[in-house]
C-alpha positions as CSV (number, residue, x, y, z in Angstrom):
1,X,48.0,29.1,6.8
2,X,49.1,25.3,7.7
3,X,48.1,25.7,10.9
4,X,45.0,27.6,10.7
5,X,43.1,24.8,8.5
6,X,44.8,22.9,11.3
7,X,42.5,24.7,13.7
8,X,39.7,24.2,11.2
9,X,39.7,20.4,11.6
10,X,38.2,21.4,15.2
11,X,34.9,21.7,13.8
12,X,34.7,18.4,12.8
13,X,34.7,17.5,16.2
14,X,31.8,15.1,17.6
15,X,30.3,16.3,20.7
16,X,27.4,16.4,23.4
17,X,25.1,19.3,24.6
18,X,22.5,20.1,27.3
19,X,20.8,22.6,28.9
20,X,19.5,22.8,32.4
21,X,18.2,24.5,35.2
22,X,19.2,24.4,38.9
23,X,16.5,24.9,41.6
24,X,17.2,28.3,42.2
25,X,16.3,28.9,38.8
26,X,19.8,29.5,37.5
27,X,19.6,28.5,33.8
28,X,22.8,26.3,32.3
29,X,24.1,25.3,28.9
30,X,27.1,23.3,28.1
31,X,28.9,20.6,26.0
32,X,31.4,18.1,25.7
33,X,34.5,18.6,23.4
34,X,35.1,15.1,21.5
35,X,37.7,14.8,19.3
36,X,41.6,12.7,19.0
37,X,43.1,16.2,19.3
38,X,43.3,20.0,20.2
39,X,44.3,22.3,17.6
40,X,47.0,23.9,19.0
41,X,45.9,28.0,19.8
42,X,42.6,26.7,20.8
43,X,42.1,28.9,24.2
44,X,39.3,29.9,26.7
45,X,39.1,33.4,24.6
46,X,37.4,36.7,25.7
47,X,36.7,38.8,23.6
48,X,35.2,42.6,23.8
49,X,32.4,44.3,22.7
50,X,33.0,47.2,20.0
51,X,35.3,44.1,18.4
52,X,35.2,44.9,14.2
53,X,34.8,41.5,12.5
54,X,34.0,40.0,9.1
55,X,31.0,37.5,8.3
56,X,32.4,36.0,5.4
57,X,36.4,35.5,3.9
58,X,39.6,36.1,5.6
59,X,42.3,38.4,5.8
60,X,45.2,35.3,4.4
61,X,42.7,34.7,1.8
62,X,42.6,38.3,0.8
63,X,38.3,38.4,0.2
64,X,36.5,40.2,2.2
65,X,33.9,42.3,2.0
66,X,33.3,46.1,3.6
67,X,29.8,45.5,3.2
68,X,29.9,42.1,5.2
69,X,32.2,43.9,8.1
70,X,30.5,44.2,11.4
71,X,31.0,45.6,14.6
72,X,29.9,43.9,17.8
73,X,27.6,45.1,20.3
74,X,28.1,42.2,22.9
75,X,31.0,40.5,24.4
76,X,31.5,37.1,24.7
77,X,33.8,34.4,26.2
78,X,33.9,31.1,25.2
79,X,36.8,28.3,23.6
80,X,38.2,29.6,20.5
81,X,40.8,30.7,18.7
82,X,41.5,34.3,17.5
83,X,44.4,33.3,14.8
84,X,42.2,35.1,11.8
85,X,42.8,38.3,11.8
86,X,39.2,39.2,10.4
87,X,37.4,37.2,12.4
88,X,37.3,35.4,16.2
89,X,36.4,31.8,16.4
90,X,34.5,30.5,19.0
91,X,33.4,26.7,19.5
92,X,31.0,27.6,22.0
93,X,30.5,30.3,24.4
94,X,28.1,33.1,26.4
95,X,27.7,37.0,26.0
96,X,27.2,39.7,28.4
97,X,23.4,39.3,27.8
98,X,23.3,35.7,28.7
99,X,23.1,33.8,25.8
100,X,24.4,30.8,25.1
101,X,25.5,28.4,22.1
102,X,28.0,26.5,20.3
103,X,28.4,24.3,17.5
104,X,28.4,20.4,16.8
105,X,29.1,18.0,14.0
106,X,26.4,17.5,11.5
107,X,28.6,14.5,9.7
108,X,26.7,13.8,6.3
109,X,23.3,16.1,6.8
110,X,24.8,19.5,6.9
111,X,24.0,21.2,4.0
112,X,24.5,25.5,3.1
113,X,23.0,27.6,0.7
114,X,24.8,28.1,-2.7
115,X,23.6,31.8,-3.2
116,X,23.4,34.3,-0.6
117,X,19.5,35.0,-0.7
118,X,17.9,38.8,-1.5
119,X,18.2,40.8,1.3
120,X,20.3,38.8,3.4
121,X,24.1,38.6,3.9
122,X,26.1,35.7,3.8
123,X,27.4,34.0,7.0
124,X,30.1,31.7,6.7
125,X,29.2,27.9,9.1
126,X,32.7,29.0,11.4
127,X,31.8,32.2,12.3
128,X,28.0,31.6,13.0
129,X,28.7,31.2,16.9
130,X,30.6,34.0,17.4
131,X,28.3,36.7,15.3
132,X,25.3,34.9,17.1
133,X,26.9,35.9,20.4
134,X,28.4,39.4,19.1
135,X,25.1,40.6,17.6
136,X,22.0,38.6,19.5
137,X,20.7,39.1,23.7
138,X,18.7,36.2,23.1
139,X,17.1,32.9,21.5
140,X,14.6,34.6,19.6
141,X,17.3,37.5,18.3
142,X,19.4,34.7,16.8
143,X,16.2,32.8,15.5
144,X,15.2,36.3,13.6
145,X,18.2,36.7,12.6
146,X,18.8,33.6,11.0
147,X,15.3,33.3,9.1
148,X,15.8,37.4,8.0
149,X,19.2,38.4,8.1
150,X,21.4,36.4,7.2
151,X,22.4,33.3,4.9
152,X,24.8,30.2,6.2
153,X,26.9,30.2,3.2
154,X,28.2,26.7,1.2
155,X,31.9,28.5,0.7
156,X,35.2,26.9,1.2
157,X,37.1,29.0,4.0
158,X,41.0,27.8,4.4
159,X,39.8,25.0,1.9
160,X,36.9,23.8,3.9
161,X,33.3,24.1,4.9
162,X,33.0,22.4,7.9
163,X,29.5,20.4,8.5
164,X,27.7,21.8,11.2
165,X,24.4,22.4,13.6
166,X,24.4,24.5,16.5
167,X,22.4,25.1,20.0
168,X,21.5,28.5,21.5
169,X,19.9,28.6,25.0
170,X,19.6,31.7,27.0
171,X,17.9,33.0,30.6
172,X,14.5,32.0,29.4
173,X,16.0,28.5,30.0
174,X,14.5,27.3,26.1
175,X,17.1,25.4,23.8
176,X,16.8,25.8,20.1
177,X,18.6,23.1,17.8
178,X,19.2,24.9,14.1
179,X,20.0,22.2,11.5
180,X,21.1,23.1,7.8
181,X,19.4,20.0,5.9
182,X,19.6,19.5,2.3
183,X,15.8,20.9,1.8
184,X,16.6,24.2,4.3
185,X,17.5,25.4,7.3
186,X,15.5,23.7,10.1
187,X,14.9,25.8,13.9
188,X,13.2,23.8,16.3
189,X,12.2,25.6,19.4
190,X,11.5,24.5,22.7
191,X,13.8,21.2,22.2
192,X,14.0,18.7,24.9
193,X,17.4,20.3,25.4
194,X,19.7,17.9,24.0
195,X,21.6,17.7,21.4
196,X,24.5,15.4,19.5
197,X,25.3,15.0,16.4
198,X,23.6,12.7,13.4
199,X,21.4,12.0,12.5
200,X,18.9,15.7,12.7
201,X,16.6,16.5,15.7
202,X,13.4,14.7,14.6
203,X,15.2,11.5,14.4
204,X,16.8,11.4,17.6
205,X,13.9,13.2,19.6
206,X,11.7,10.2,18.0
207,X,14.0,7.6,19.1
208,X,13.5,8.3,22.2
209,X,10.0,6.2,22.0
210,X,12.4,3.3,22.3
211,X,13.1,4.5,25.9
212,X,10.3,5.6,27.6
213,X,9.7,2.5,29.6
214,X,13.2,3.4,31.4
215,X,12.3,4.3,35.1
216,X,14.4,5.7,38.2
217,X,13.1,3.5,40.1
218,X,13.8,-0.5,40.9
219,X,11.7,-3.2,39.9
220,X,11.2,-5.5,43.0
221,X,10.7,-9.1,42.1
222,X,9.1,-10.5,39.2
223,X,7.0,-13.7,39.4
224,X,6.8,-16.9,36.8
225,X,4.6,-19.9,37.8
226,X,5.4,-20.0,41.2
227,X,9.0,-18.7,41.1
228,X,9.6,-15.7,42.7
229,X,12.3,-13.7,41.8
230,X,13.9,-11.0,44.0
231,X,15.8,-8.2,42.8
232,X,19.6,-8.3,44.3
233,X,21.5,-5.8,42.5
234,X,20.4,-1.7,42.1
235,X,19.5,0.2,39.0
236,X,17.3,-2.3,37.1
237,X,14.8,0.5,36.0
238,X,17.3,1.9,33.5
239,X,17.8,-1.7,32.2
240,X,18.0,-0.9,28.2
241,X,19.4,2.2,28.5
242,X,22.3,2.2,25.4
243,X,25.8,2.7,27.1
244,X,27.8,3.3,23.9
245,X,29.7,6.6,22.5
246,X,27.2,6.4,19.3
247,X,25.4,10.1,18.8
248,X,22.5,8.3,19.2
249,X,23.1,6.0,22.4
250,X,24.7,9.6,24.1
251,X,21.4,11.7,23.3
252,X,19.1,9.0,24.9
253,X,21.6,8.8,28.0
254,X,21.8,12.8,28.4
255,X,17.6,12.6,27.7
256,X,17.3,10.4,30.8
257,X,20.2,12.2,33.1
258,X,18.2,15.3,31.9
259,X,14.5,14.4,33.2
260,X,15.9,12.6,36.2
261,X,19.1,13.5,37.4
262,X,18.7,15.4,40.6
263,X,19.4,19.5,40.1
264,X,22.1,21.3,41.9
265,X,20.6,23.4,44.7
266,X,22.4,27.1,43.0
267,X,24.8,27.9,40.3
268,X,28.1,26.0,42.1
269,X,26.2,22.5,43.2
270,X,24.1,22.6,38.8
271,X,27.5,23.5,37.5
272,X,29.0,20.7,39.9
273,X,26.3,18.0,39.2
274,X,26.2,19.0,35.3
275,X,29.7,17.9,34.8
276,X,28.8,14.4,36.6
277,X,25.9,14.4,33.3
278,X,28.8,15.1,30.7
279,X,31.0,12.7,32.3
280,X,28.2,9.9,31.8
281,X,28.7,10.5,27.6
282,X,32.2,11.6,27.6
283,X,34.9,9.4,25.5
284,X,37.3,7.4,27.6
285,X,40.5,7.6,26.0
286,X,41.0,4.3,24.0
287,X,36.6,3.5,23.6
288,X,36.2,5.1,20.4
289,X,39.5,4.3,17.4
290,X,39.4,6.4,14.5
291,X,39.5,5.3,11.3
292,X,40.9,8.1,9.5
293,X,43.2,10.4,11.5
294,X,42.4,12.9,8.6
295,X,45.0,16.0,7.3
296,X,47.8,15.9,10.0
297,X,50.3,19.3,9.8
298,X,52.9,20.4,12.3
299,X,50.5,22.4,14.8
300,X,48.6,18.8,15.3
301,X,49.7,18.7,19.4
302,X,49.1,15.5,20.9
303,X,47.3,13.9,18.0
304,X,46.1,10.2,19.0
305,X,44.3,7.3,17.4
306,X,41.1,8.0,19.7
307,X,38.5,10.3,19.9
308,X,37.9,11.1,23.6
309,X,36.8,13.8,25.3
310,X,39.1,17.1,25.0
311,X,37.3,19.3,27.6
312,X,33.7,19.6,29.6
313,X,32.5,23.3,29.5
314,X,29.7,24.9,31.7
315,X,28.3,28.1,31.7
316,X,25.1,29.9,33.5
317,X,23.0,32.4,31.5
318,X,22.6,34.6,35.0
319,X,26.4,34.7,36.5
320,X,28.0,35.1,33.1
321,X,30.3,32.6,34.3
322,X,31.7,29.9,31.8
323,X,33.1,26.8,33.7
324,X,35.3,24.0,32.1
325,X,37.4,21.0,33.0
326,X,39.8,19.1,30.6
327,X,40.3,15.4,30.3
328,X,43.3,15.7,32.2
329,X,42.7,18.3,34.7
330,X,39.3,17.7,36.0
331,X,39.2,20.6,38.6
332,X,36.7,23.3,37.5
333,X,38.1,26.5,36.4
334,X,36.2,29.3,35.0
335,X,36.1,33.3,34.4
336,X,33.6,35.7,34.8
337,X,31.8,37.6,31.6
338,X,30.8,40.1,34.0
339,X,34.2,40.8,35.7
340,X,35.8,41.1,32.1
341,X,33.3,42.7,29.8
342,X,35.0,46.1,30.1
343,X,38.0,45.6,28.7
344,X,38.7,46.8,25.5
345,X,40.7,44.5,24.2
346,X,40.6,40.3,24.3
347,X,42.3,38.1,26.5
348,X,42.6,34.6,26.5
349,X,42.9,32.0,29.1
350,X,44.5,28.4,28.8
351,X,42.5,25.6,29.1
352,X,45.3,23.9,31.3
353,X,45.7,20.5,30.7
354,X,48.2,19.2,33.1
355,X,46.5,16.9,35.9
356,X,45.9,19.2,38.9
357,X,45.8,16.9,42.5
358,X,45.2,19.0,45.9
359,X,47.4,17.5,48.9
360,X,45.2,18.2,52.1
361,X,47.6,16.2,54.3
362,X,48.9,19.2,57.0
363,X,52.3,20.7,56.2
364,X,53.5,19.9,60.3
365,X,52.5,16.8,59.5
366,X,54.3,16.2,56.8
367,X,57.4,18.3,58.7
368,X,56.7,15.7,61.2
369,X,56.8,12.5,59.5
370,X,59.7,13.5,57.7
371,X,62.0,13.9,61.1
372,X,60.5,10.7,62.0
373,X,61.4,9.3,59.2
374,X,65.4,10.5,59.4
375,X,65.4,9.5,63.1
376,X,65.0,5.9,62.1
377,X,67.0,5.8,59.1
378,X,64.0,6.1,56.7
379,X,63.0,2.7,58.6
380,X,59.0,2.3,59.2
């Protein structure tokens, strides 16, 4: 039980998400993992179609519901942990059908219904990414079925209810941002495609009237009486641009790499180029010191004073593929929906976070300094 509210910390991670487009037309969606640790059993986790799962309560807790059981018609991959019994968790991830989502931190704002509304069954805030994925082929399935199916539940699971907004994106290459405010549950469609944390949407997609003077483009000289001053350094048209770890200085900064960062040609060079984008807000290690390290148990691994960024994941509505690279290992690795979704049963994939360095110096050579080296008493 210890460490399952462990892995339910996770959700109170801080992170970063965009969606993109290459100019092949291959649609992408992905986010940064921020956070001063990694519950341990947190995987890259597949998990099949025909999967039998619960919306709401878990098996430890002994409350569930048959009528709240559910079978899934999709399957999905994503990072996750699949410790409960009832029910997978997933942080973010992408089903056989293309879509796309995850969740984010929605410190303060995030506010669920207290009483599961007529007609509807209750969805608990940790499971909402995986059903999305299990149940929905697209955007506009998840935004039915949140506005007629289902309602995101204010109930404590493993002692907590985690404050959260999420992001879907699918093949149609539209974002939607759905934000659980204290006066409802807010979908905004057709987003500029980013997203952070708090404050909501509206506040951070009007902030960025602050920036709209920010250009790609150098400003030459500038002129006062008759000084004339020229430019000697490069980048001057992003002047202003806010280069802190704040939610709201990393939603301007993944705004501006969004509108005019240069697309990847296909899937490998978007993917490739989209992880230079994270990388622009990602948490050094050491930037960003917590101020409370929060409920620490025995499955904390690798708990730290500083939030940085855990791991980078990709994925593309049209390969199925779902890319990722950790803070230490920053060689892309991913797995392929398509090459999976038969299985009948889940797998799960570490996220490997040992550094991972390629040697391209040529083994004769190496053979061949080394006798040159014993020749001449390891003299050079």
């Amino acid at each position: 039980m210890e460490q399952l509210q462990q892995l339910m910390s996770m959700m109170n991670a801080g992170c970063s998400a965009l969606s993109w487009k290459t100019q092949d037309g291959k649609h992408l969606w992905g986010r940064n993992m921020d956070f001063n640790r990694l519950a341990q059993g947190s995987k890259i986790s597949f998990i099949p179609r025909g999967t039998s799962y619960h919306m709401r309560g878990t098996t430890m807790e002994n409350n569930l519901r048959e009528q709240e059981r559910r079978t899934s018609a999709y399957a999905a991959v994503g990072t996750g942990f699949l410790m409960i019994p009832s029910t997978p968790v997933l942080y973010e991830g992408i089903n056989e059908k293309g879509l796309m989502g995850g969740q984010l931190y929605y410190r303060e704002f995030a506010h669920f219904e207290q009483q599961v509304r007529e007609g509807t069954t209750a969805l608990l805030p940790p499971f909402v990414v995986y059903h999305m994925l299990a149940q929905c082929d697209s955007v506009q399935q998840v935004v039915d079925t949140l506005q007629q199916q289902v309602t995101l539940l204010h109930e404590p699971m493993l002692g907590t209810v985690p404050s959260l907004h999420w992001a879907f994106s699918d093949s149609t290459g539209e974002m939607a941002v759905i934000e659980p405010d204290v006066d409802g549950l807010h979908i905004y469609r057709s987003t500029v495609g980013v997203m952070t944390n708090s404050p909501g949407y509206p506040w951070h997609r009007t902030n960025l009237l602050n920036y709209v003077g920010l250009r790609d483009l150098d400003y030459d000289e500038w002129e006062l009486e008759d000084n004339r001053l020229s430019q000697c350094f490069s980048g001057s048209g992003m002047q202003g641009l806010p280069g802190d770890w704040s939610s709201p200085s990393r939603f301007v900064r993944l705004a501006m790499l969004k509108k005019f960062g240069v697309k990847g040609q296909d899937e490998a060079h978007g993917v490739a180029n989209m992880m230079h984008l994270f990388q622009s807000a990602a948490f050094p290690n050491g930037m960003v010191r917590v101020s409370q390290e929060g409920h620490l148990t025995e499955y904390d691994v690798e708990v730290i004073p500083y939030d940085y960024t855990i791991y980078t994941s990709v994925m593309c509505a049209e390969s199925k593929r779902f890319y990722w690279t950790s803070y230490e290992n920053q060689r892309v690795q991913y797995v392929d929906l398509e090459q999976l979704k038969f299985r009948t049963q889940p797998v799960q994939f570490e996220l490997g976070r040992e550094p991972d360095f390629l040697c391209v110096t040529p083994q004769e050579l190496t053979g061949a300094l080394s006798k040159a080296k014993n020749t001449t008493g390891g003299k050079s």
